[in-house]
Backbone as a chain_set.jsonl record, in Angstrom:
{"seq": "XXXXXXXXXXXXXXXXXXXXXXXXXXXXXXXXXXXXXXXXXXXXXXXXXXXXXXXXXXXXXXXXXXXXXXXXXXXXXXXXXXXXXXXXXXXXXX", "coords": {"N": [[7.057, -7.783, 5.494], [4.641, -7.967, 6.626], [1.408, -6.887, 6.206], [-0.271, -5.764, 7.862], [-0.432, -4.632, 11.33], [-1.675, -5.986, 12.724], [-1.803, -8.361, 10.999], [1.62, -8.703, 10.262], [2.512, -9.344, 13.446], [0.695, -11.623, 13.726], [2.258, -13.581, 11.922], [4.777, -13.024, 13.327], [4.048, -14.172, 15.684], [3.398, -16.861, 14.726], [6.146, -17.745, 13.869], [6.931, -17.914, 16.133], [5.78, -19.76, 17.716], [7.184, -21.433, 16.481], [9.326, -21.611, 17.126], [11.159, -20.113, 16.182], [12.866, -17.106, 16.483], [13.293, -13.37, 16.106], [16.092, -11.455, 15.176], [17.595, -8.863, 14.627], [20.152, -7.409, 12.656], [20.893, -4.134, 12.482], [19.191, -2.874, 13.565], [17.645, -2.527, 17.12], [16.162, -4.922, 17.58], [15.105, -7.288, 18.755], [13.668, -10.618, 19.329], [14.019, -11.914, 20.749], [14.19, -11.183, 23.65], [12.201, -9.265, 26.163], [12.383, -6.462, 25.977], [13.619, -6.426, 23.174], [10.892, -7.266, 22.033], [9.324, -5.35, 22.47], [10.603, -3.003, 21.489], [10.345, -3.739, 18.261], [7.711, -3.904, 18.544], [6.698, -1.097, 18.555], [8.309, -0.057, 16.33], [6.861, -1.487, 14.172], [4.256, -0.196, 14.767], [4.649, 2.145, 14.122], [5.35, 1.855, 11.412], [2.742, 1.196, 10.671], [1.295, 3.667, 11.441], [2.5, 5.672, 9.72], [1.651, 4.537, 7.345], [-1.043, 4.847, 6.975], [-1.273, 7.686, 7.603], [0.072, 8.619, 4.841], [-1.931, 7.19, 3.591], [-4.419, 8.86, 4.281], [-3.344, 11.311, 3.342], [-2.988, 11.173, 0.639], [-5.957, 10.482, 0.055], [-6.769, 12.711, 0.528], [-5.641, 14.93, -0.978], [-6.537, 14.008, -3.061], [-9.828, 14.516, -3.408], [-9.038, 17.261, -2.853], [-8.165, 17.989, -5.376], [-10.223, 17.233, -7.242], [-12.464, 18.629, -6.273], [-11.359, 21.161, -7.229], [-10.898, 21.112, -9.996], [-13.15, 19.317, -10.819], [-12.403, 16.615, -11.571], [-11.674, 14.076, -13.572], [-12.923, 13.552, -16.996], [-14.995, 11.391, -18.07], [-14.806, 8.032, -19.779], [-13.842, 7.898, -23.707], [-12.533, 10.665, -25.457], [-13.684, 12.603, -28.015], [-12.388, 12.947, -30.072], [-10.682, 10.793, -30.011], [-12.437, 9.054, -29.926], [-13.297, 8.701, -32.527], [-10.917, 7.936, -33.456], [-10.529, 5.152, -32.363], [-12.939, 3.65, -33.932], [-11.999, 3.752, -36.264], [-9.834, 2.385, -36.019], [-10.961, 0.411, -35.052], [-12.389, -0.592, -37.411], [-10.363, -0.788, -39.764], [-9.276, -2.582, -38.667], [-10.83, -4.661, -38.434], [-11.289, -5.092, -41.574], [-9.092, -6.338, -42.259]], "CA": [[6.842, -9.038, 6.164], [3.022, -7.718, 6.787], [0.654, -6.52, 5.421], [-0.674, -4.913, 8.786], [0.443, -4.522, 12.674], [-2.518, -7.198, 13.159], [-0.853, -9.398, 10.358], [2.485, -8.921, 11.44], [2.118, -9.826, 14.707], [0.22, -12.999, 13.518], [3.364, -13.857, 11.26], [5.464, -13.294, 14.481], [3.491, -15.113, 16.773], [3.472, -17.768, 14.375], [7.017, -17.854, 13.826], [7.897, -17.692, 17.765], [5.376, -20.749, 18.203], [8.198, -22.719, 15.649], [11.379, -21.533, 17.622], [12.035, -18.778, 15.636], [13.562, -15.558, 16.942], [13.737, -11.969, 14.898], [17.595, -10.725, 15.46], [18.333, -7.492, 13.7], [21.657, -7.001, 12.945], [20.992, -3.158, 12.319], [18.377, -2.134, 14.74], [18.073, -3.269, 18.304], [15.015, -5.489, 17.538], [15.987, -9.061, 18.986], [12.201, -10.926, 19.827], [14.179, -13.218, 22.514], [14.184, -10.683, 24.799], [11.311, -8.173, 26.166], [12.996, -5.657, 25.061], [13.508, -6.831, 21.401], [9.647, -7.472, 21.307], [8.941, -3.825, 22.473], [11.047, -2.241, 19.962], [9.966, -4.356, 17.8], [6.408, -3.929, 18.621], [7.215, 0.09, 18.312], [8.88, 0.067, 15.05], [5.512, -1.651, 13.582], [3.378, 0.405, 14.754], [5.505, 3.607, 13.665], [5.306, 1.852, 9.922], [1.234, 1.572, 9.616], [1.098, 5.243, 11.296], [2.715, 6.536, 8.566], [0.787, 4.011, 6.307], [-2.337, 5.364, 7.483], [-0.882, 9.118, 7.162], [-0.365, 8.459, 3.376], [-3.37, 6.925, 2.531], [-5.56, 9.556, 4.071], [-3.188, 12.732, 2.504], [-3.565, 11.05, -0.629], [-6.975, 10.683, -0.151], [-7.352, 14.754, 0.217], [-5.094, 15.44, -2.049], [-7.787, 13.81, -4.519], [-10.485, 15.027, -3.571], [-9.463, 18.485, -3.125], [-8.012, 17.834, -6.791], [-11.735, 16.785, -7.451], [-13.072, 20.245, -5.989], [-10.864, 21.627, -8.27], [-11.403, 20.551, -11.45], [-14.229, 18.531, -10.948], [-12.468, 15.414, -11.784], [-11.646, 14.128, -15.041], [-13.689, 12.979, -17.745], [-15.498, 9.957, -18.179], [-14.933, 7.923, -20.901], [-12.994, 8.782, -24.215], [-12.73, 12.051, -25.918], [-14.351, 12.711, -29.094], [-11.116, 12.247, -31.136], [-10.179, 9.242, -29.378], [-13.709, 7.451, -30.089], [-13.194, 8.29, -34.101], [-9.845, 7.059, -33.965], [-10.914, 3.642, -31.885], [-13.542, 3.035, -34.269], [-11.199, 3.964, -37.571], [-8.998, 1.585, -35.967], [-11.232, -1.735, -35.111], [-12.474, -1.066, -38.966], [-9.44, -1.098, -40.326], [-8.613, -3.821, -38.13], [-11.712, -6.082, -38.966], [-11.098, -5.408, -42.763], [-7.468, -6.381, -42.337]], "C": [[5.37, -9.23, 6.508], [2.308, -7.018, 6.03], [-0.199, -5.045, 6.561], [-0.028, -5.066, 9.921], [-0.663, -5.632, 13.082], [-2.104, -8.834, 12.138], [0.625, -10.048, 10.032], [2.582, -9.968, 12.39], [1.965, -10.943, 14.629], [1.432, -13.502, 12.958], [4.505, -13.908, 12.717], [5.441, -14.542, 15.236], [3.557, -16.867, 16.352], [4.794, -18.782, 14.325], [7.614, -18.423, 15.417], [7.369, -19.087, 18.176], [6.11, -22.189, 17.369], [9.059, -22.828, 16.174], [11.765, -20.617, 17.042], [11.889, -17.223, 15.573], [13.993, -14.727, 15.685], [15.025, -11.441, 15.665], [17.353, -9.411, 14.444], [19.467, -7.044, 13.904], [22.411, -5.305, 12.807], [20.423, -2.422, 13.18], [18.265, -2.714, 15.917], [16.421, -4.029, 18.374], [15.848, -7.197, 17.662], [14.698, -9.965, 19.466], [13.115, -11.993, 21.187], [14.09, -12.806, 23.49], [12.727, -9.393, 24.604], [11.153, -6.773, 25.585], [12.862, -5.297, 23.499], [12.237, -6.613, 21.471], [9.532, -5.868, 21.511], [9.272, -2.869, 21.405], [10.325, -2.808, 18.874], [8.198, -3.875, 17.288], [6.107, -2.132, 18.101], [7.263, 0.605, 17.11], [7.422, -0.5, 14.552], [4.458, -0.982, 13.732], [3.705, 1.906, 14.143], [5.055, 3.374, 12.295], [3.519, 1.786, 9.645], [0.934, 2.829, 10.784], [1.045, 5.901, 10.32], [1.806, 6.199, 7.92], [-0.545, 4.792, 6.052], [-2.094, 7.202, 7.162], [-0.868, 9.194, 5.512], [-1.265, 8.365, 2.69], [-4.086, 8.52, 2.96], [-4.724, 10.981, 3.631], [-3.277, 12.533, 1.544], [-4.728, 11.22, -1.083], [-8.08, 12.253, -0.282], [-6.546, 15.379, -0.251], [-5.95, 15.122, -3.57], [-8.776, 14.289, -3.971], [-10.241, 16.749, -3.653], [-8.867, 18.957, -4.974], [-9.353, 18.018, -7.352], [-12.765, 17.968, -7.697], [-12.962, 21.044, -7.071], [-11.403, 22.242, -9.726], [-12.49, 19.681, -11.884], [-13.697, 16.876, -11.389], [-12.439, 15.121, -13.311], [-12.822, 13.078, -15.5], [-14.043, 11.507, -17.87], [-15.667, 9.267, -19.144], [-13.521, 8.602, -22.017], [-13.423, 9.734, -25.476], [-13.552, 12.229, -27.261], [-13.592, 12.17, -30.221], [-11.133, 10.717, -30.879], [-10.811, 8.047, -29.841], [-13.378, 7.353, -31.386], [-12.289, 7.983, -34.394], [-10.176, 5.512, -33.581], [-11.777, 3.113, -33.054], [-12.902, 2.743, -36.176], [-10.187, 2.859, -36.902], [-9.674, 0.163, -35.897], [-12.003, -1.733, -36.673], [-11.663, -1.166, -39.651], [-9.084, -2.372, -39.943], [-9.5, -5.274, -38.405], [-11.512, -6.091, -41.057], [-9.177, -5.815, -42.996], [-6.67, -6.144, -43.359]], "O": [[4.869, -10.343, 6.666], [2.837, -6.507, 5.043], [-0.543, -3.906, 6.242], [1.053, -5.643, 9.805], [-0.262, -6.254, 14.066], [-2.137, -10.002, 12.526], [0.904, -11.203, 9.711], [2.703, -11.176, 12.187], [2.757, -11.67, 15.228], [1.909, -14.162, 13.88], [4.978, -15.007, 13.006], [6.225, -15.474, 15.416], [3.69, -17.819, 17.121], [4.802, -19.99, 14.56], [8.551, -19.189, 15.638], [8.122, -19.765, 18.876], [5.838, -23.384, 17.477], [9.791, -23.811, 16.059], [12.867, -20.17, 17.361], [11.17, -16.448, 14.943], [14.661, -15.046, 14.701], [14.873, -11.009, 16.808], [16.728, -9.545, 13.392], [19.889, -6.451, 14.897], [23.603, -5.014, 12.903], [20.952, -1.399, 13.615], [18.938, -3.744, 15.901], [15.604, -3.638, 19.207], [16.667, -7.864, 17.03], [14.928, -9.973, 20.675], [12.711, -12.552, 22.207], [13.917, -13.551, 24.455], [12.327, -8.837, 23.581], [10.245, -6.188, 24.995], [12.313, -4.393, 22.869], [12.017, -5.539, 20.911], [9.693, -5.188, 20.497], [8.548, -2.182, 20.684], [9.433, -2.031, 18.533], [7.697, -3.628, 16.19], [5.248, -1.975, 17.234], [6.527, 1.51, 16.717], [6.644, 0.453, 14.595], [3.595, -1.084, 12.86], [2.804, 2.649, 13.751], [4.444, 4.29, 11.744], [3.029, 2.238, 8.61], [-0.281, 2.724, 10.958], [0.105, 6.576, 9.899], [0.949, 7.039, 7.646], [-0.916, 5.244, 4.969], [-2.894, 7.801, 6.445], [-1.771, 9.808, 4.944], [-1.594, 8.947, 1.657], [-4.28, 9.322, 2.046], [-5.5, 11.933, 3.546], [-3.688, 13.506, 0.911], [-4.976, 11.8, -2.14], [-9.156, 12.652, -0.728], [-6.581, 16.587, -0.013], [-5.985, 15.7, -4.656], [-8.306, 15.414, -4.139], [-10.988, 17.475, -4.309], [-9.142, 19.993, -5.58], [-9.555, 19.062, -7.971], [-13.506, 18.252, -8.639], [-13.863, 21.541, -7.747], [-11.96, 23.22, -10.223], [-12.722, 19.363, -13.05], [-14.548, 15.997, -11.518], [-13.054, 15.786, -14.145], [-13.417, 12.209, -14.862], [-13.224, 10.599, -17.735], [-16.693, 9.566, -19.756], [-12.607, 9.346, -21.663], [-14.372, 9.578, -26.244], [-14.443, 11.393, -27.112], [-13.908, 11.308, -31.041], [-11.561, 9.77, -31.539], [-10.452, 6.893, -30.074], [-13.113, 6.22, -31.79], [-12.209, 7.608, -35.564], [-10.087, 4.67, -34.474], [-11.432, 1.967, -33.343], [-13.247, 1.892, -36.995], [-9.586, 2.389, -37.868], [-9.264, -0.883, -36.399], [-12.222, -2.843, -37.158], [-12.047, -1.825, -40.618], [-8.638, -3.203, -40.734], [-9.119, -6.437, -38.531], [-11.635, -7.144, -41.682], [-8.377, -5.463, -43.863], [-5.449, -6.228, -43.221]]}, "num_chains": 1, "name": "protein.A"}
């Protein structure tokens, strides 16, 4: 429904300034009451925690990949180029 707990929110706020209330018929998130918003408010911040947990173990899971192995190659392989170029000449002499 967001993108963030600051865009969210805005999407809420926006919504609440039309008349329209978040019910959840699974979790106890209801925005009509104080309550509801708290949970509510709770549960969003729980989902870009994690968010935020992901990105940055991904992010050191690559670099220490990186450490590693130094990171892969740049570009393509030696084969690769004399097939690309055996292929756009074949392909310009059709």
């Amino acid at each position: 429904m967001g993108r963030s707990l600051k865009h969210l929110l805005q999407v809420v706020g926006n919504l609440q300034q039309l008349g329209v209330r978040l019910v959840s018929l699974t979790d106890a998130i209801n925005t009509t009451s104080a309550q509801g918003r708290l949970v509510f408010n709770l549960f969003v911040s729980l989902v870009e925690f994690e968010r935020e947990l992901i990105r940055e173990r991904t992010h050191a899971g690559l670099a220490a990949a990186h450490a590693r192995v130094g990171g892969r190659q740049r570009g393509l392989s030696k084969q690769a180029e004399r097939t690309a170029i055996i292929a756009e000449t074949r392909y310009r002499e059709q």
